[in-house]
N, C-alpha and C positions, 0 to 999 in steps of 0.2 A: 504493500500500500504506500502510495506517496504524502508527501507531508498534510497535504490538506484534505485525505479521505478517499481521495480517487484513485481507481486500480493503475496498478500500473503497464505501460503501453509496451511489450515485448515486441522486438520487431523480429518477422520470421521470414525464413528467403522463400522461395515463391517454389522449391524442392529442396527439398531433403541436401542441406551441407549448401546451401546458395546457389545448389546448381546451374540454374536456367540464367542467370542474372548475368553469371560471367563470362556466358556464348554468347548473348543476344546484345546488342546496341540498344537502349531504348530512343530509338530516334522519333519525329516525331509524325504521328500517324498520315500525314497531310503528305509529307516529304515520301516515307514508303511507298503510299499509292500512288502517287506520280510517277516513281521510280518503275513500279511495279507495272505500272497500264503502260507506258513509254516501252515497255522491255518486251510484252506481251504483242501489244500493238505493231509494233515495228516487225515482228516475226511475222504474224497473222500478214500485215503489210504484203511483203515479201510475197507471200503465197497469192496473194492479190493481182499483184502487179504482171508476175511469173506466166501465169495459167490461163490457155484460149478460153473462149466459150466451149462450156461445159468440159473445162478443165478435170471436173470431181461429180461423184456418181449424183446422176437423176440431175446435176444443175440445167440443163436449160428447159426440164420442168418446174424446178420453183424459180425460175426467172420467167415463165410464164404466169404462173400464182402469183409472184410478189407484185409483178407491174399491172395484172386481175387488181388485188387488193388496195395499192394505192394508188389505182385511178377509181376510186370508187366500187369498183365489185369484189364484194367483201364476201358475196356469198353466188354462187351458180350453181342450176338445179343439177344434179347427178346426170350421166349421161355415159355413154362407148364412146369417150372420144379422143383415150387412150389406155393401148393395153387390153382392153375392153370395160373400163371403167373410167374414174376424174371425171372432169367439167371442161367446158367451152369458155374460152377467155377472149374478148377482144382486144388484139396488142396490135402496135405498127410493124409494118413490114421490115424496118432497119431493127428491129430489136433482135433479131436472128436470125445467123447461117438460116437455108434451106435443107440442110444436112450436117445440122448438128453435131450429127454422133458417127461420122466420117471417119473419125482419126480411133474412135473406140471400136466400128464395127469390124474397120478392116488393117485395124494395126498402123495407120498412116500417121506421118506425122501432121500437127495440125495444119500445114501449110495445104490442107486439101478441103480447109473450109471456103464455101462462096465468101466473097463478101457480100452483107445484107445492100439492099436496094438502101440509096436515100431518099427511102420515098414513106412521110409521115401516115400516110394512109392504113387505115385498122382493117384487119382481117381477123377472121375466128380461128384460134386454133385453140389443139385439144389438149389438155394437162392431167397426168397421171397424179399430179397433188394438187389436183383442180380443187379438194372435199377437205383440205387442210385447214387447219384454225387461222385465220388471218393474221394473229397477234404481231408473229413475229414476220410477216410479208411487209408490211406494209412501211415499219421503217427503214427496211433496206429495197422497200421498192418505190419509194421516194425521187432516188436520184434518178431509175429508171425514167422517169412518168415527167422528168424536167429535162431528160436529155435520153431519147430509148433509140441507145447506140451501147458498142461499145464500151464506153469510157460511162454512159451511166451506170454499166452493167459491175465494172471496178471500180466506183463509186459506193455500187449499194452492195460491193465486198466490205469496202472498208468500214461500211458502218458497221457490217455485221462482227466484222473482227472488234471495234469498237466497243460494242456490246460487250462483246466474248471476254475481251480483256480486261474489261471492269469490273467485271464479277472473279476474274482470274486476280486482278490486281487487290480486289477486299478480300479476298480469302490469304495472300501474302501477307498484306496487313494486320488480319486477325493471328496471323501463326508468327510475327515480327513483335507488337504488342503482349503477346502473351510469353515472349521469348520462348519459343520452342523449334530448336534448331531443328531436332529433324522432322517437326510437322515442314517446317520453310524445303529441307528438302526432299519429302515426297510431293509438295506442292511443284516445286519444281519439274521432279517427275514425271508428276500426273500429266503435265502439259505436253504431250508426248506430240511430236510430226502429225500425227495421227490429228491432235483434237485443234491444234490451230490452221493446221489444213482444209479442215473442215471450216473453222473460223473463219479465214480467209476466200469463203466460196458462199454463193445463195443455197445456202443449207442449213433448216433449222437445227441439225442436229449438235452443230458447234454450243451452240447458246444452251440447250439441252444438258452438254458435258458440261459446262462452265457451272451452270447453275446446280446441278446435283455435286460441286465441288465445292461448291461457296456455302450450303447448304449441311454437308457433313462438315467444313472447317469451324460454321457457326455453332450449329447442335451439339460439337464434340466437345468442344472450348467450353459452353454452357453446361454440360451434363456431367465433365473431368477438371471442374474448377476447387480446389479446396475451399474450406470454409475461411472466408476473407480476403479470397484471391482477386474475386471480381467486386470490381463498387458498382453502387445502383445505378448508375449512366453508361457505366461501360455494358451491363447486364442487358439494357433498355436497347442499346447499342446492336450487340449480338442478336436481340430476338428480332430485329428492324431486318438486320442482314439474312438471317435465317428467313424470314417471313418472304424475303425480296427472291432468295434464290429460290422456295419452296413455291411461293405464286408462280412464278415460271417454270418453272417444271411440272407443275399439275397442267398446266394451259396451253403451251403450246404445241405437246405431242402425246397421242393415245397412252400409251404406257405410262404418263405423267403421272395421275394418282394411284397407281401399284408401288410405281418406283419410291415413290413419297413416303408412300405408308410403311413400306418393306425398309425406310432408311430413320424412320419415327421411333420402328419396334427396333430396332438396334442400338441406337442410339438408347433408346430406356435400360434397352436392357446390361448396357456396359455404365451405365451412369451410377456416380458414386452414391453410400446409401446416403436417403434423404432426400435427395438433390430431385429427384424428379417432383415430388411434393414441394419442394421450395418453388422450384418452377411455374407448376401449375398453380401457386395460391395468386400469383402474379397479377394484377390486372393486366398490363402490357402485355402479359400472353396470352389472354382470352382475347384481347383486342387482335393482336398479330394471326391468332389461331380461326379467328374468326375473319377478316381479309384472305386470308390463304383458302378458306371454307369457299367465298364467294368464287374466287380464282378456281379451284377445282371444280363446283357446281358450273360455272361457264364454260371449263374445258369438257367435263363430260355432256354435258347437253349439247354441244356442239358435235359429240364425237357421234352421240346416238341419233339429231337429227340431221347430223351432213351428211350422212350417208357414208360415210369413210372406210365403215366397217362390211359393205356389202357390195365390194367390189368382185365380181365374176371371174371366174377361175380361166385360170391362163389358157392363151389361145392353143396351145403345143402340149397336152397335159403328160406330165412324167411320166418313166414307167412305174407300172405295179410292183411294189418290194415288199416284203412281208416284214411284219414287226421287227426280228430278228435281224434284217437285213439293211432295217432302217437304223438302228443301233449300232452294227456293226460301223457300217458310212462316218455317219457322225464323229465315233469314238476316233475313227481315223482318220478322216480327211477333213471333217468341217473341225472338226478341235485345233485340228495344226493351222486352220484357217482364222480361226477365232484368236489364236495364240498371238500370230503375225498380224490382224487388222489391231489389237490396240495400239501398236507401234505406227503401223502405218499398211493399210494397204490401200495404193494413190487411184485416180482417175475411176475406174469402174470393176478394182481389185487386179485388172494385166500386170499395174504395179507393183512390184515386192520391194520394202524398203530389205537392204542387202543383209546379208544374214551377219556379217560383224555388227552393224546398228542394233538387231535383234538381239543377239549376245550383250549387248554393253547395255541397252536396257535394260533388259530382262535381270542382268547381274546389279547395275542399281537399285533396280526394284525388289530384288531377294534380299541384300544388306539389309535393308529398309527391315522386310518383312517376318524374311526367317529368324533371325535372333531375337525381334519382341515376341515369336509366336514360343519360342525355347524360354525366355526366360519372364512369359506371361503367368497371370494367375488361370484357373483353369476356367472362369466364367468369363479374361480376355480372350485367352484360348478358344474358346468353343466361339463365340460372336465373330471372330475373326476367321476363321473357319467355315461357320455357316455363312456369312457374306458371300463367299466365295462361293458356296456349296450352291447356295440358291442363286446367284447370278448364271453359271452353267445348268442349272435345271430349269431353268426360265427359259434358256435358249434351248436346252433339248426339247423342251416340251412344247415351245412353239413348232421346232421342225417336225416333230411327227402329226402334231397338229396341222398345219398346211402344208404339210408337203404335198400330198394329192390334189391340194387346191393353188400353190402357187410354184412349188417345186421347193431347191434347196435355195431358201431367200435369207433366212437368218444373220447378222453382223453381230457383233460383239458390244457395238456400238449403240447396239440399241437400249440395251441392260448394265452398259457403262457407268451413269448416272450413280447407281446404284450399286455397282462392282466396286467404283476406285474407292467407297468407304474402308474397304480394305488396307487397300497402300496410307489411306490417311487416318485410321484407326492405328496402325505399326506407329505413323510419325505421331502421332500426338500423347502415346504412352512413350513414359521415361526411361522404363528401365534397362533398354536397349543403349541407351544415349550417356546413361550414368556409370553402367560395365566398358563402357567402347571408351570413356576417359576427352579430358576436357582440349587436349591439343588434337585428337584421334577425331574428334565430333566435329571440331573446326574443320579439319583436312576434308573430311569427308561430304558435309556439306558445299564446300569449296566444288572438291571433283566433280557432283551431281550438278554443279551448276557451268561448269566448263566442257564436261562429257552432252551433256544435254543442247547447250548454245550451238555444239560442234556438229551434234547430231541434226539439227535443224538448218546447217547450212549443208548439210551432205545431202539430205530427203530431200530438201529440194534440187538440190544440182539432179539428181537420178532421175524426178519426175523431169524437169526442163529439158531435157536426154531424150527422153523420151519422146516430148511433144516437137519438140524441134531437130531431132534427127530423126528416131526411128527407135521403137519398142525392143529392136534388136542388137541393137550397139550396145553393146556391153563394157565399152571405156566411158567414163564422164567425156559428157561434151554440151554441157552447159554454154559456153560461151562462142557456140555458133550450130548453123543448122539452114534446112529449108524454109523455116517460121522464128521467128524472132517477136517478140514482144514489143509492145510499143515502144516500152522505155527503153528498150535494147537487155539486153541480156544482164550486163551488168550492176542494175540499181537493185532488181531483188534480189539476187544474191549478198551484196554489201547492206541492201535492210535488216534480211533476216541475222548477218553477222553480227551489223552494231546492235540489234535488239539481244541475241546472246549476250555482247559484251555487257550490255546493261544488268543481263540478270545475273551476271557476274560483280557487276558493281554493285549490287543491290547487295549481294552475301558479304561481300569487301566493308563496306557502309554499315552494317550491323551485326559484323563482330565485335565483341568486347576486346577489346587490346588488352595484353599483359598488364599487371599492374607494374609500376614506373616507366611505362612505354613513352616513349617519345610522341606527344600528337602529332597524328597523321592526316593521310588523306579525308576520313570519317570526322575529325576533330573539323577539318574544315568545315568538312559539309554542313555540317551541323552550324557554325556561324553565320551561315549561307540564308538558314532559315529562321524567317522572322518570329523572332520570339521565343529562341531556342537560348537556353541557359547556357555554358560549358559545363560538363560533369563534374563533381568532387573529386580530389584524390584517388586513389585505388584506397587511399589507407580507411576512409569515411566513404566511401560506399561498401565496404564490411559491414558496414553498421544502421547506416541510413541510405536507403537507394531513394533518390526524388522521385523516381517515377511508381516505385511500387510503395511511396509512404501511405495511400489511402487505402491502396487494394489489399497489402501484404502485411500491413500491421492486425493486432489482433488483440483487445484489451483484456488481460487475463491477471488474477493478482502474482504477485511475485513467487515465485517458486515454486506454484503449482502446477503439475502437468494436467492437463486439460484431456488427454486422448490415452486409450493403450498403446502399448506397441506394433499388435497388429493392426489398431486404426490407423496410426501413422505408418504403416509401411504401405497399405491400402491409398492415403491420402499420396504419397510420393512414388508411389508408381515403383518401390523397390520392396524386394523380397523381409521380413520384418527375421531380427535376430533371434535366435535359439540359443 
């Protein structure tokens, strides 16, 4: 007790021994997400600039939908006017090739699309995501419908990438603010060729990954918070971010409210005791919970009266295979397919991103995974586990479900959302991070963020290879071909690089220096930004951190222990002493 009656203020580190404090930079949250969307944005960019029309799978049917939706038709009655399902859109003639899918059908490089007519005049044509939720068409078909060419068409890329990045850029922020090196890099990660490729292209499904990522970063953060770790504005904070990525992903794709709900029950069910009842008394949760409610009731009433779900079974129907035969397929050839699309498989899957990329992900992604699932409690264990179990049985079971009705159509990508809880459930438990030691955690994160940057300028050089030589050259040759890019070859290759470099400045920028370090380049940065303190000592942040004095203190009287041993080893994510 202190002199005049009041308990006294212990301040406690935000893990077991100050761990997180001494990785992370608390820089300030304004500054990350600038850092963060610049570094995302610029990648996504890259893929933008790069890629003909209908670069990536099904685009120049949602560049029929998008520029549908923002020129006002938001909605067209069902119809056979592709595929033998979608809607009838009226677009201009310059908004696209006459032969689109040229360069996918018969392996050519793109240089074997027409140019569209300049001729503004509307014609009807037929969209196989003619019956899709408008939400996410209409702001990236904006730029279409003020310029339906070309260049509106890498316009209403970059918004989309825009988007993508933002919700990619608050989730960095959330795992930067909470200092949690290695949630910062499975975030990293997560951002695989794969999902800003998609970002960078008229495809909802980019905005889909982003947001079931921002979505597990906020839920996880919220539900793995010790008692005093979060203050009531940062908390307010998190359920805003959760609500934003959860509203979109019920809304703008069928699977929305499965993936939601399947990312709800897991999230409870790894959340420390208590915490879900802290949560729920919330008002801002019922407020947030109830927005997200509207959002999903709009996505499914849209799904069951657009007609989306009663599209007509393929013109070519597969052959007959018996259950047994349908299982055997899967286990062997769609798996190995499933394995290679979360990395990247480009244009309309002919693209394989090359098996070293494959290797050097997949080996990121294990450090990550396998030593939290070895040295997890056994209800991490199992949650961690069943993510993964039920994200492959979602996809098995859709295929034997339509396969007689559409053939073998299933992506990985589609159950993503919901899958990378996985890789961000590893990063957001400590006790991986706390055995791997406080220089071994830095390096590490470091690598994931230079192997990753690197990876993203290699995917793309493969796919530019491809579009502008030929499907069969198998040297890089990115930087010439029969079809070259407006910008010329060379501006997305050096976007996609300096947006790596960034997400490497970004790890550089919020690391904690050595104590008695010399100020560095992050010392700078931080003077950079208005209203930004310079840190204490190394010797006084032992003891007082400015940024975690509201969240990390904990008023308890003097010398009492508040918790067992097993609650505190539960509370820090490490194994409790015997």
């Amino acid at each position: 007790m202190s002199k005049d009656g009041s308990p006294t203020v212990i301040t406690r580190p935000s893990t077991a021994g100050g761990w997180s404090p001494r990785l992370v930079r608390p820089l300030r949250a304004r500054a990350v997400f600038l850092l963060a969307f610049a570094a995302f944005f610029l990648v996504s960019a890259g893929w933008a600039l790069a890629l003909p029309t209908n670069g990536t799978n099904d685009e120049d049917e949602h560049i029929v939908r998008a520029y549908g939706a923002a020129s006002g038709q938001l909605y067209s009655a069902p119809a056979a006017a592709a595929r033998g399902g979608g809607a009838w859109y009226s677009v201009p003639r310059s908004l696209l090739p006459v032969n689109a899918d040229c360069a996918q059908r018969w392996e050519l490089p793109a240089s074997c699309l027409q140019r569209p007519p300049d001729d503004p005049s509307r014609i009807e044509v037929g969209t196989a995501a003619g019956r899709y939720n408008p939400l996410y068409y209409v702001p990236v078909g904006l730029p279409m419908v003020l310029s339906p060419n070309m260049g509106g068409i890498v316009l209403g890329r970059l918004v989309s990438g825009a988007m993508v990045a933002g919700m990619m850029a608050a989730a960095v922020t959330i795992a930067v603010r909470r200092r949690s090196p290695m949630l910062i890099a499975a975030l990293i990660v997560a951002a695989s060729p794969n999902l800003l490729n998609l970002a960078g292209s008229i495809n909802p499904s980019g905005l889909e990954l982003a947001s079931g990522v921002l979505t597990w970063t906020a839920l996880l953060t919220l539900v793995r918070a010790r008692p005093g770790e979060l203050s009531d504005r940062w908390t307010g904070q998190l359920l805003l971010a959760a609500g934003l990525g959860a509203a979109t992903l019920v809304s703008i794709r069928t699977l929305g409210p499965l993936l939601l709900a399947l990312t709800v029950l897991a999230c409870m069910a790894i959340a420390r005791p208590g915490r879900n009842r802290e949560l729920f008394i919330r008002r801002d949760t019922r407020a947030v919970g109830i927005g997200v409610s509207i959002a999903g009731l709009f996505g499914v009433a849209w799904t069951l009266f657009s007609g989306v779900l009663n599209n007509p079974p393929a013109e070519n129907p597969p052959p007959h295979l018996s259950f047994a035969e349908k299982l055997a397929y899967i286990m062997g050839d769609r798996l190995t397919q499933w394995v290679a699309q979360l990395v990247g498989r480009f244009s309309y899957g002919e693209v394989a991103a090359p098996n070293g990329m494959l290797v050097a992900w997949y080996g990121l992604a294990l450090l990550i995974l396998v030593p939290t699932l070895l040295f997890a409690t056994w209800r991490q264990a199992t949650v961690l586990i069943g993510i993964a179990a039920v994200s492959i049985g979602l996809l098995v079971g859709f295929e034997l479900l339509y396969y007689q009705h559409i053939g073998w159509a299933q992506q990985s990508r589609y159950v993503l959302p919901f899958g990378v809880g996985a890789l961000l459930l590893a990063g957001c438990l400590r006790r991986w991070e706390g055995r791997l030691g406080e220089v071994a955690t830095k390096r590490f994160v470091m690598i994931c963020a230079v192997t990753t940057g690197a990876m993203h300028v290699w995917a793309l050089a493969v796919v530019m290879t491809r579009f502008q030589v030929t499907q069969r050259f198998k040297a890089l040759g990115a930087l010439h071909g029969a079809w070259l890019p407006a910008v010329g070859p060379q501006i997305p290759l050096l976007t996609v690089a300096f947006g790596g470099l960034l997400l490497v400045a970004l790890v550089v920028l919020t690391r904690q220096p050595r104590p008695h370090a010399e100020p560095g380049l992050a010392t700078a940065f931080e003077v950079l930004v208005p209203g930004r303190r310079l840190p204490p000592p190394a010797a006084s942040r032992e003891t007082a951190d400015p940024e975690a004095s509201a969240d990390d203190k904990t008023a308890v009287p003097a010398g009492v222990s508040t918790t067992s041993s097993a609650a505190k080893a539960e509370e820090a994510d490490v194994p409790a002493e015997t």
